[in-house]
C-alpha positions as CSV (number, residue, x, y, z in Angstrom):
1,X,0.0,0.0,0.0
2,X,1.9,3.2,-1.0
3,X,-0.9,5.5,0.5
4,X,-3.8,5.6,2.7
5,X,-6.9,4.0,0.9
6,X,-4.8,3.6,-2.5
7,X,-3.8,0.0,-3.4
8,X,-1.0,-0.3,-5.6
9,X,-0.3,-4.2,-7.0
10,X,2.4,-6.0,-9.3
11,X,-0.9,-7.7,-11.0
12,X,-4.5,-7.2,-11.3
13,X,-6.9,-8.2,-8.4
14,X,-10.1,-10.0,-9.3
15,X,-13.9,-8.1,-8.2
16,X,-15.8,-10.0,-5.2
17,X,-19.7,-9.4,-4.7
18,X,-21.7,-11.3,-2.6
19,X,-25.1,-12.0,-3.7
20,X,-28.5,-13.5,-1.9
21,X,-30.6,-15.7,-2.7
22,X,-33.7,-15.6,-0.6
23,X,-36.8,-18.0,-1.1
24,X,-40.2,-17.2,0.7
25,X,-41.9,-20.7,1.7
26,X,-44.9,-19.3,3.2
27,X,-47.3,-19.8,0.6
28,X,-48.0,-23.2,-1.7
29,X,-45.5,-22.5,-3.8
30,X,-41.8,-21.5,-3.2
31,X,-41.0,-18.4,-4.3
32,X,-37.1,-16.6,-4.8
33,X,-36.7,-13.0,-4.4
34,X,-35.1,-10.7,-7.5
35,X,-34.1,-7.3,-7.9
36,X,-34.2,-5.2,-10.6
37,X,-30.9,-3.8,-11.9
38,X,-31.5,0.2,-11.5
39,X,-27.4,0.8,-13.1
40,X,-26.0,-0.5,-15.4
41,X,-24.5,-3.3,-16.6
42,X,-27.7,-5.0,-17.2
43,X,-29.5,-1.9,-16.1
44,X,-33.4,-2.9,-16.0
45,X,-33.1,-6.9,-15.9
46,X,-34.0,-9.2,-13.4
47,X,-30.8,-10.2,-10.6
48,X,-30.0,-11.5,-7.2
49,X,-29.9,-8.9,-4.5
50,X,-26.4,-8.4,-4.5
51,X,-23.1,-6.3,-4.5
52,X,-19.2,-5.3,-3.7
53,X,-17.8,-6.3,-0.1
54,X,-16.4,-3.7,1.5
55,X,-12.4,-3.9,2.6
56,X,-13.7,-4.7,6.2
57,X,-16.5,-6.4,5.8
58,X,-17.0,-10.3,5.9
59,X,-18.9,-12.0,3.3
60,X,-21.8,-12.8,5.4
61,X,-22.5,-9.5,6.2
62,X,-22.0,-7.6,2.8
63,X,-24.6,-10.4,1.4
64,X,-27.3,-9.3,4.3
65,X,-26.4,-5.8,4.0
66,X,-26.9,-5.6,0.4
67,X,-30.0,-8.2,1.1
68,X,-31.4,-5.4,3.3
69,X,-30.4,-1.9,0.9
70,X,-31.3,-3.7,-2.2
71,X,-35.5,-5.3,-0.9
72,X,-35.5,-3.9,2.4
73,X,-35.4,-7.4,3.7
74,X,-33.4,-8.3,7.4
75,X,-33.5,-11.1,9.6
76,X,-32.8,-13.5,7.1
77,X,-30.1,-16.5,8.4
78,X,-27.9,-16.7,5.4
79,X,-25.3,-19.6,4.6
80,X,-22.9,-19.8,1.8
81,X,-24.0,-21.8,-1.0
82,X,-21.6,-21.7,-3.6
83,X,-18.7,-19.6,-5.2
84,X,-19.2,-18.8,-9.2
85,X,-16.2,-17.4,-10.7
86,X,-16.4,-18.1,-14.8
87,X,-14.5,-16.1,-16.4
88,X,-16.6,-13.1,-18.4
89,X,-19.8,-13.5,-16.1
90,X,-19.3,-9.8,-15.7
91,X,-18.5,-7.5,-18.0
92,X,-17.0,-4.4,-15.9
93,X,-14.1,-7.3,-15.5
94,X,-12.5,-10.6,-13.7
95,X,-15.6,-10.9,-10.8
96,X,-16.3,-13.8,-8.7
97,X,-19.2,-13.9,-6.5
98,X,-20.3,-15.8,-3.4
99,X,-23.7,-16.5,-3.4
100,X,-25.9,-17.1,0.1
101,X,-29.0,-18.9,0.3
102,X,-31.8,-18.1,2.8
103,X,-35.7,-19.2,3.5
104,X,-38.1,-16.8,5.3
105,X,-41.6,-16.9,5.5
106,X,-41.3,-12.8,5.7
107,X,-42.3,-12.0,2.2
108,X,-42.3,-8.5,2.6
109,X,-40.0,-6.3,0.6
110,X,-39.3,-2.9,-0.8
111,X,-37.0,-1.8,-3.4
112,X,-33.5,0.6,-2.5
113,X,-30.3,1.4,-3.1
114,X,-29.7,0.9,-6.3
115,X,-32.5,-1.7,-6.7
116,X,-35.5,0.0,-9.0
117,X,-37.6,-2.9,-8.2
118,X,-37.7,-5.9,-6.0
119,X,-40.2,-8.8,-6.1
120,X,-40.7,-12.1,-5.5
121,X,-40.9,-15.1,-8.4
122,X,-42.6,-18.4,-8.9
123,X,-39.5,-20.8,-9.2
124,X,-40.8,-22.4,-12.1
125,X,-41.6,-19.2,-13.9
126,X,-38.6,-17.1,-13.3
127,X,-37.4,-13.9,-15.9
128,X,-34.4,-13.7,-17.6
129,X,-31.6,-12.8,-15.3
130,X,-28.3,-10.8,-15.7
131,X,-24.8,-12.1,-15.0
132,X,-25.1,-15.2,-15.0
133,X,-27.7,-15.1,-12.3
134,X,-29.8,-18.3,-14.8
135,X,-27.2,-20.2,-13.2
136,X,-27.3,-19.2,-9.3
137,X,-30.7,-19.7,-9.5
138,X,-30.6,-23.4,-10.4
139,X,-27.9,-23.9,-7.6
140,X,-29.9,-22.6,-5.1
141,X,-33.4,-23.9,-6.1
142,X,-31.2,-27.5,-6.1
143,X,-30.5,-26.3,-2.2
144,X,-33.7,-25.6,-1.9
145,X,-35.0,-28.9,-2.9
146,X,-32.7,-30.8,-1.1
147,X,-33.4,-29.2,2.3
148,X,-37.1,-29.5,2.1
149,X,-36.7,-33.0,1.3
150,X,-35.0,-33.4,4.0
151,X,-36.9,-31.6,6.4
């Protein structure tokens, strides 16, 4: 570090977001929670509640901060799920993401930060997704099957 706040390294550093994914069980079906991208890249389409970790900041709680800025949504016990990492799923540059899985039965919401929308969707009828968010969503509806089956 040559100066305060200012990191200066021999080679590049890769991005690292967290992002949530949140599924409301209270009804009949299971539904996951979405945001709506209010900047760009992929300004307008459907995403995870998600976003940057801070310098001091551990992943858990950058993924329920930005759970809580993005759909006004708190309370929510969070465990990692999974770590995606291909290579151009962003393209502002080399990102990998950590994604978090939760279940609440609090289906309440409301759109922040830099979320224009937030809402909940049918698992079996989702939008198309930025990033590569198709993916996450597939990992963590697996999850999700597998720990209601198991329940």
């Amino acid at each position: 570090m040559s100066e305060k706040g200012k990191y200066v390294y021999d080679w590049p550093r890769p991005m690292v977001t967290v992002d949530a994914a949140v599924f409301d069980v209270s009804g009949d079906k299971a539904r996951i929670l979405l945001i709506k991208r209010g900047n760009e890249p992929f300004k307008g389409q459907w995403a995870f509640p998600g976003g940057f970790v801070e310098m001091d900041e551990e992943l858990e709680d950058a993924a329920a901060r930005e759970l809580a800025e993005e759909a006004g949504l708190t309370g929510v016990k969070l465990e990692q799920l999974y770590t995606f990492g291909k290579c151009g799923r962003d393209p502002r540059g080399r990102n990998i993401t950590v994604v978090f899985i939760g279940i609440t039965k609090n289906s309440k919401i409301k759109s922040g930060d830099d979320a224009a929308e937030a809402q909940w969707f049918e698992i079996d009828k989702l939008p198309q997704m930025a990033f590569d968010h198709d993916n996450v969503a597939a990992a963590a509806i697996k999850k999700l099957n597998e720990l209601m089956n198991n329940s």
